[in-house]
N, C-alpha and C positions, 0 to 999 in steps of 0.2 A: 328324312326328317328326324326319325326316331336318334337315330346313330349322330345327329346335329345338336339334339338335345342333350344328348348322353357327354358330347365331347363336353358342352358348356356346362353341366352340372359339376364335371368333373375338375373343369379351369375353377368355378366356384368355388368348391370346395377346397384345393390346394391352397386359394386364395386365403380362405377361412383359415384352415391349419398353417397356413405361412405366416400368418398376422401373431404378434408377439401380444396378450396381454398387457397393458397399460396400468400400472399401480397408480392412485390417485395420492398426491403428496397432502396429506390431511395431516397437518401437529398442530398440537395445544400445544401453544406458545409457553406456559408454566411448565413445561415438564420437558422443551426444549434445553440440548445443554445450551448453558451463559458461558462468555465468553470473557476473561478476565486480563486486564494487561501484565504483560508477564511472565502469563503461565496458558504454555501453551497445551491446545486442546486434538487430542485427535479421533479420529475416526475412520470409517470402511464405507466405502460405496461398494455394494452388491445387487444382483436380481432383489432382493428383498426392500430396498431401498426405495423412496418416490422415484419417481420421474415427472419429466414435463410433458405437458400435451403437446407442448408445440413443436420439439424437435426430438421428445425421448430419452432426453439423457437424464441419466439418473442424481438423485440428488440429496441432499440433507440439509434440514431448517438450524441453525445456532440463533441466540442472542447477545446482544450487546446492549446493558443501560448507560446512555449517553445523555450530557446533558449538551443545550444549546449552545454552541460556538466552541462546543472543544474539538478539540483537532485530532485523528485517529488515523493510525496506520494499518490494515488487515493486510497480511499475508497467509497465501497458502500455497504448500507444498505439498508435491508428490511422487515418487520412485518408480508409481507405476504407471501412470494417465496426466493426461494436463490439465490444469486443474481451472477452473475459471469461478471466480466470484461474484455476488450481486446483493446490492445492500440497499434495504428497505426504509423507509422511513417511520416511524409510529403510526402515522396516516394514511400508510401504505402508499406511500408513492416513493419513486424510484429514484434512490439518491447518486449511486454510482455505478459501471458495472467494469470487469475488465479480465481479458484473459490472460496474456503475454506483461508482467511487469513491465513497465517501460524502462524504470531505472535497471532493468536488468537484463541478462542475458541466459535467459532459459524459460521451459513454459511453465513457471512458476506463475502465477496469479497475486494482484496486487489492488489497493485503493488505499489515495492517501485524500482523506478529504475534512472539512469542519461538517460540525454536523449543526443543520439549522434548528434542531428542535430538541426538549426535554422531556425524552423516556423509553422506550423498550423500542429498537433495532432489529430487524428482522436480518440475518445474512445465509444466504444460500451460498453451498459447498457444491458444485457441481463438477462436469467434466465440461472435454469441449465437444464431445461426441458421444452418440448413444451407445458404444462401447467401451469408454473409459468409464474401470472398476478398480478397485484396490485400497491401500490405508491414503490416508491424509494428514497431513497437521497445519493447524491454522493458528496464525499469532495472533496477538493485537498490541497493540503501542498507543500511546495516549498520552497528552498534552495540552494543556491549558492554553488560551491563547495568552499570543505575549502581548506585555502589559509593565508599564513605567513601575520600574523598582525590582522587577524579577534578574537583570543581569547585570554585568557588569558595563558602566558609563563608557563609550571608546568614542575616541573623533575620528574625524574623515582628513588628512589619511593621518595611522595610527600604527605601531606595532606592540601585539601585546603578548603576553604570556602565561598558558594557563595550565591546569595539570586535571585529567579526570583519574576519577578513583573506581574500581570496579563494580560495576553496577550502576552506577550513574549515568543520567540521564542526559549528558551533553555540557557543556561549557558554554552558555547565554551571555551574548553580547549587545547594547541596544548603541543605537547610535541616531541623532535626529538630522537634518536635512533642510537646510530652507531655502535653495532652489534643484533646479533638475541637474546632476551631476550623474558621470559613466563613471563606476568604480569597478575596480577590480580587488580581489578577495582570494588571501590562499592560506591553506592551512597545512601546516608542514608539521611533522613527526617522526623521529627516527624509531620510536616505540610501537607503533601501532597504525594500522589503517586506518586515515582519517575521511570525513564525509562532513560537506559544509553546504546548509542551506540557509535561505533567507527568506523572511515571512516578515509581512509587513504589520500595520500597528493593530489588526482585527485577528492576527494570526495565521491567517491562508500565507501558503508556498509560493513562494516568487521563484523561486530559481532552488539549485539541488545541484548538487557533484560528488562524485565518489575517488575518482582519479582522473588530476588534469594530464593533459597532452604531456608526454616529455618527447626528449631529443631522442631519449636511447632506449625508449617504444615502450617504459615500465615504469611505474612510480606508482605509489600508496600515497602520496600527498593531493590536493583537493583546491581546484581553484575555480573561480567566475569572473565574470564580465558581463554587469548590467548596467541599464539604464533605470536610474530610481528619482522621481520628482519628491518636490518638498514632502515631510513628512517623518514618522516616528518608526525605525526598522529592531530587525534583530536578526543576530545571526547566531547561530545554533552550528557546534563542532559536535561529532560525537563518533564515536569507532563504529565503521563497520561491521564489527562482529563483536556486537556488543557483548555475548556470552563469555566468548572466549578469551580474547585479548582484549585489550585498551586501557589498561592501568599507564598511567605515564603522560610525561609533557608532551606541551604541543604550542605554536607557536602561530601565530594569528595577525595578518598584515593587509592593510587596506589603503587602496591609494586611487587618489584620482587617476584616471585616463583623459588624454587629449587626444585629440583628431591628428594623424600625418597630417603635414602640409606638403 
């Protein structure tokens, strides 16, 4: 009996010393860093950092002030862990969350969303695992919804022409609709990599590309294929890597699609 108790005090105890203390994720929101479009922010997840109860991984509070119906892009990256994001609302209720960008291909972390409400954004910097540690950097990207007079007039179908200048925030197109029509969209550039999305008259994302299909399995140009009913669109060109490259023309074509017969 004795030597029975002895074994189980002993499982106990390892138990105890195998259990890792739990940091409780407590910030004042005022003294969180803000999160500014533009200008990116970075930071370290370490032992010294919150964590979550729920599964351990460690974490860091940022902000973003957002007003109601603007459109935001968060990214985050990192060299050494995969990084996963989660974005709060004022009211604390939970507006987005996502690990693996979708538009992308790596485990970079992403959220492209409108935000419903006006004032302070709560965004957690996490890992995907209780042992992803190391530096981070998070963007933000920000855009008004579209809205009649912000771009350039096109009809349906249309070829236009346009030129971004560095730093700039994409080449805005609107175009109206007044039945259900399948168009196809492509934006072609010998200057720069191009990426062409489409957001309807409230601003949310209908569709996105970065590089359409080619024959000969490579191309920097950007094309779609939707179905859009009546109504006020816009289409939004803008480089890929908007840091580095994308000074230069670009060339922008939209055409009705019919069905085979």
């Amino acid at each position: 009996m004795r030597s029975l108790l002895a074994v189980t005090a002993l499982l106990l105890l390892s138990i105890t010393v195998a259990q890792q203390p739990v940091t409780s994720p407590i910030y004042y929101l005022s003294s969180a860093p803000r999160l500014e479009a533009g200008m990116p922010l970075t930071g370290v997840l370490d032992e010294r950092s919150g964590r979550n109860f729920k599964d351990g991984t460690y974490l860091d509070v940022l902000t973003l002030r957002g007003e109601a119906g603007e459109y935001v892009e968060l990214h985050a990256s990192s060299s050494a862990f995969d990084t996963y994001l989660t974005l709060f609302a004022p009211d604390g209720s939970l507006v987005d969350y996502n690990d693996d960008d979708p538009l992308g291909f790596s485990t970079d972390a992403a959220i492209r969303t409108t935000l419903p409400a006006t004032g302070t954004y709560v965004v957690v910097v996490s890992g995907f695992s209780p042992w992803d540690l190391g530096p981070y950097t998070v963007t933000l990207s920000s855009r008004e919804h579209a809205a009649a007079g912000h771009g350039t007039a096109i009809e349906v179908p249309s070829l236009s022409h346009g030129r971004l200048a560095h730093g700039d925030d994409g080449g805005r197109f609107e175009f109206v609709l007044e039945e259900v029509v399948a168009i196809g969209i492509e934006a072609r550039s010998t200057q720069f990599d191009t990426t062409l999305e489409v957001l309807d008259e409230f601003g949310y994302s209908l569709a996105y590309n970065d590089d359409a299909p080619a024959t000969n399995g490579s191309t920097t140009d950007s094309a779609l294929a939707i179905l859009l009913g009546p109504g006020r669109y816009s289409l939004v060109v803008q480089s890929y890597f908007m840091d580095a490259v994308g000074d230069g023309s670009f060339e922008l074509e939209v055409v009705r699609l019919t069905p085979e017969r």
